[in-house]
KETI-883659 format. One record per residue (C-alpha): residue number from 0; chain; x, y, z; residue in three letters. Coordinates in nm, 3 decimals, always signed. Example, Ala and Ser with C-alpha at 12.3 -4.5 7.8 and 13.67 -1.06 7.14 Angstrom:
2
PT	num	cadena	east	north	up	residuo
PT	0	A	+1.230	-0.450	+0.780	Ala;
PT	1	A	+1.367	-0.106	+0.714	Ser;
END
This chain:
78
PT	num	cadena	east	north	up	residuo
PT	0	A	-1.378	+1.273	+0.677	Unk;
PT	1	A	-1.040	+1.425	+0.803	Unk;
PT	2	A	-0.716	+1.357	+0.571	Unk;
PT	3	A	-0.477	+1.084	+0.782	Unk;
PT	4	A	-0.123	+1.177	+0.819	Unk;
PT	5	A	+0.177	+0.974	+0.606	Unk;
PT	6	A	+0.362	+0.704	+0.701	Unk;
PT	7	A	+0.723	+0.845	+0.725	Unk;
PT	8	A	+1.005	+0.542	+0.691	Unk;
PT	9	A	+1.378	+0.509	+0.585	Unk;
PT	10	A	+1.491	+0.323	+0.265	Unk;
PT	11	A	+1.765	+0.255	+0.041	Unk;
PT	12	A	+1.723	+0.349	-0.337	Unk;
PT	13	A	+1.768	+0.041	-0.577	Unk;
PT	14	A	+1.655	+0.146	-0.896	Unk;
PT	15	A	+1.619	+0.477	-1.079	Unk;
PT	16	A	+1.379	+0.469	-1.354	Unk;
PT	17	A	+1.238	+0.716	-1.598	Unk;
PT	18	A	+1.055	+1.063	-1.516	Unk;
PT	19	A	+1.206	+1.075	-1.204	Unk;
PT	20	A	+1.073	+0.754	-1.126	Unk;
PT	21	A	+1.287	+0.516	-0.798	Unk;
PT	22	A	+1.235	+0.173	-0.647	Unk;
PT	23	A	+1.363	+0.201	-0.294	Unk;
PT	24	A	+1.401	-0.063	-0.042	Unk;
PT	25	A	+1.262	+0.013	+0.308	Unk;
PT	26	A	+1.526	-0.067	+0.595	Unk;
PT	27	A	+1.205	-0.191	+0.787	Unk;
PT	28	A	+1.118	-0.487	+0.593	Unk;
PT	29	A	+1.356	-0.601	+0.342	Unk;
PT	30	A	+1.124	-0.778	+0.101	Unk;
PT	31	A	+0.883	-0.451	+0.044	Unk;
PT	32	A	+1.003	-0.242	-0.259	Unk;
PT	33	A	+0.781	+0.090	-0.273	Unk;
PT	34	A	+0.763	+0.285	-0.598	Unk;
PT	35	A	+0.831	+0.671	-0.521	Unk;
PT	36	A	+0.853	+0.983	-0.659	Unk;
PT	37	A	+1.078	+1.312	-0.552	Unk;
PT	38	A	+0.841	+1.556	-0.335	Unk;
PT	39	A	+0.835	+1.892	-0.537	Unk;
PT	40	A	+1.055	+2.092	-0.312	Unk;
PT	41	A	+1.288	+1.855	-0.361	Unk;
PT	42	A	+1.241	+1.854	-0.796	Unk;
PT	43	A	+1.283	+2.266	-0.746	Unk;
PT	44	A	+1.607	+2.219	-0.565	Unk;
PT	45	A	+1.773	+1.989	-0.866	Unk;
PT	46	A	+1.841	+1.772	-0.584	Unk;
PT	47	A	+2.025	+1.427	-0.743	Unk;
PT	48	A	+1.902	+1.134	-0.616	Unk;
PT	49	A	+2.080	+0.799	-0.739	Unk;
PT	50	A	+2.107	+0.421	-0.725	Unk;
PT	51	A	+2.234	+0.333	-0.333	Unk;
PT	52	A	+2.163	+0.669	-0.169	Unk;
PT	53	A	+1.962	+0.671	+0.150	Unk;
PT	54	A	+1.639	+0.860	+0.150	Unk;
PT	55	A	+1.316	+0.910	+0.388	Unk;
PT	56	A	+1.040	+0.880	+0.259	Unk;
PT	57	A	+0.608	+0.962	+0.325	Unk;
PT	58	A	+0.328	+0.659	+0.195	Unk;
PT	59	A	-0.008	+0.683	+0.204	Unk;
PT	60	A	-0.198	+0.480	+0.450	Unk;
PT	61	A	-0.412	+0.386	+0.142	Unk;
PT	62	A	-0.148	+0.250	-0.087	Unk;
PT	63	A	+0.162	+0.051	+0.076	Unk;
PT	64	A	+0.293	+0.054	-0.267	Unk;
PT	65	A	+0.380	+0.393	-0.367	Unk;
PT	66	A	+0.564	+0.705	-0.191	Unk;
PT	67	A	+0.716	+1.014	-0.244	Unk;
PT	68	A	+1.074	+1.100	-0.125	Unk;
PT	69	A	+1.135	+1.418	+0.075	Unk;
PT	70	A	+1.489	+1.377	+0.233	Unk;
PT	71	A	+1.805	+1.242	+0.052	Unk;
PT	72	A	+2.011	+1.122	+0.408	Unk;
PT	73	A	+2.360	+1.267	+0.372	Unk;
PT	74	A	+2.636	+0.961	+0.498	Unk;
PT	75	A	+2.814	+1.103	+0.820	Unk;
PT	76	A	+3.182	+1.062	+0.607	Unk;
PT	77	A	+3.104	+1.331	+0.415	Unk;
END
């Protein structure tokens, strides 16, 4: 049985919660909150994720759910 790729979307973090825990909000559909994690590069890096920061994020096919965030989007003022 071959391994299906992840669904890759764009959300908005609402909620940071403990061991590195987030509820983000996906710019698709506004009423789906996804629980995610930070991908391990991404833990390795000490990258900061926070409450409001954009983010892209990969969910399983299986589970609509949960995620796991690989890219913090930087905001084009900075």
């Amino acid at each position: 049985m071959a391994k299906q790729e992840p669904i890759k979307m764009t959300g908005t973090v609402t909620e940071a919660l403990p061991n590195t825990m987030f509820r983000v909000m996906l710019d698709m559909n506004q009423d789906m909150v996804v629980l995610c994690t930070l991908c391990g590069k991404m833990q390795r890096n000490h990258i900061r994720v926070m409450a409001g920061d954009r983010v892209e994020l990969e969910m399983s096919p299986y589970d609509l759910t949960r995620g796991r965030i690989t890219l913090r989007i930087r905001n084009s003022n900075n």
